[in-house]
C-alpha positions in Angstrom: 13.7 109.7 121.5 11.7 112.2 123.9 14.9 115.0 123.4 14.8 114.2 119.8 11.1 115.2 119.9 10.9 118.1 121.8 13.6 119.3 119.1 11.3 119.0 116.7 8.3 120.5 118.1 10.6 123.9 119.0 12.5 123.8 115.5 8.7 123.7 113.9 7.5 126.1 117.2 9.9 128.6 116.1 10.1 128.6 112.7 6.8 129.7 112.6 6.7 132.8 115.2 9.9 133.8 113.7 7.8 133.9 110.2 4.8 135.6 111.5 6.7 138.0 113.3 9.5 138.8 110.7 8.2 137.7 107.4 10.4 139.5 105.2 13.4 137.9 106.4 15.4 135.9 104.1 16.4 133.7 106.8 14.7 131.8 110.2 17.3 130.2 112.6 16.2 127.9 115.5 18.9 127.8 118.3 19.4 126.6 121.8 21.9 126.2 124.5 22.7 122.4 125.0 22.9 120.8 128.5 26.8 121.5 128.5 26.6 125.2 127.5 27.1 124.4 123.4 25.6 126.2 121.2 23.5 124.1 118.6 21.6 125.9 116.0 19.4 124.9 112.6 19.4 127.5 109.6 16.5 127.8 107.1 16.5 130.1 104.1 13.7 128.9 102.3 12.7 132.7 100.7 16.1 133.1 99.4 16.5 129.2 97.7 18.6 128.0 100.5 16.4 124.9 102.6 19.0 124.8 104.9 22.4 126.3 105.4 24.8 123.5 106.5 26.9 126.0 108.7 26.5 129.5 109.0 29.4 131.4 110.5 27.9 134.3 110.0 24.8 133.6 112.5 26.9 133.2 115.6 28.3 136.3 115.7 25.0 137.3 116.8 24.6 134.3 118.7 27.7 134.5 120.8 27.1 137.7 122.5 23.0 137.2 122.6 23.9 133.7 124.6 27.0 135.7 126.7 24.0 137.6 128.6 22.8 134.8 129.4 25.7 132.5 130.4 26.5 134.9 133.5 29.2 136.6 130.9 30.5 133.3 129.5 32.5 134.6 126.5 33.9 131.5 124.7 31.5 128.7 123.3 32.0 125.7 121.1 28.8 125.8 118.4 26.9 122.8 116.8 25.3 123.4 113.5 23.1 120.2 113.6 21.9 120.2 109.5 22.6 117.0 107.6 26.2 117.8 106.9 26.7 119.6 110.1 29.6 121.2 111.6 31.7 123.0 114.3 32.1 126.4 114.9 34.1 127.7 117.8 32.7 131.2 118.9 34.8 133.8 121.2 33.0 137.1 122.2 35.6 139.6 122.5 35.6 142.5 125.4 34.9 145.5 122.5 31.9 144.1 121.4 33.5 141.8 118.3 33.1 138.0 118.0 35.8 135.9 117.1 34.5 132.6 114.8 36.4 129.9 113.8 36.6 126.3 112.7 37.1 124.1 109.3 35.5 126.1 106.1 34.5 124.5 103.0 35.7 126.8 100.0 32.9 127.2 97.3 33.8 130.1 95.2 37.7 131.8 94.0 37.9 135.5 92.6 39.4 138.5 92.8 38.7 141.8 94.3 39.7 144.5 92.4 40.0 148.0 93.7 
């Protein structure tokens, strides 16, 4: 209960310094490193109609490297997006600066790119 509290109190902590101090963002994420090195993250994208993204790939490939510097180099991580649907993303930082994501997807759209 106390865990599930203090979540709380930083998702609502952070949400709002990341507003204030980037207000023109279309999105806010609230992340942490768990107690066994995961990497568990919330994302909100209120301003662009979105109240929260279920899984965002996209976010750790920021994530991974900003949490390598501070993981004594760690370069592989297993990811918890913890929305309502939720979701697993693994996360692999690789030596030239790229970040390898994977996991299960969930296809919304189909088209073709023409060129």
């Amino acid at each position: 209960m106390l865990t599930q509290l203090l979540w709380y109190i930083a998702l609502l902590v952070g949400i709002y310094f990341q507003s204030a101090l980037f207000p023109d963002e279309l999105a806010q994420a609230v992340t942490c490193l768990s107690e066994d090195g995961e990497i568990v993250c919330r994302v909100f994208g209120w301003k662009a109609g979105i109240p929260e993204d279920p899984v965002t790939g996209s976010m750790y490939t920021f994530l991974g490297p900003h949490y390598s510097r501070f993981t004594n180099g760690k370069t592989e991580f297993m990811a918890r997006q913890v929305s309502k649907r939720g979701g697993s993303v693994y996360v692999q930082v690789q030596e030239d600066g790229r970040v390898i994501v994977g996991g299960n997807a969930v296809g919304v759209m189909q088209g073709t790119l023409f060129y």
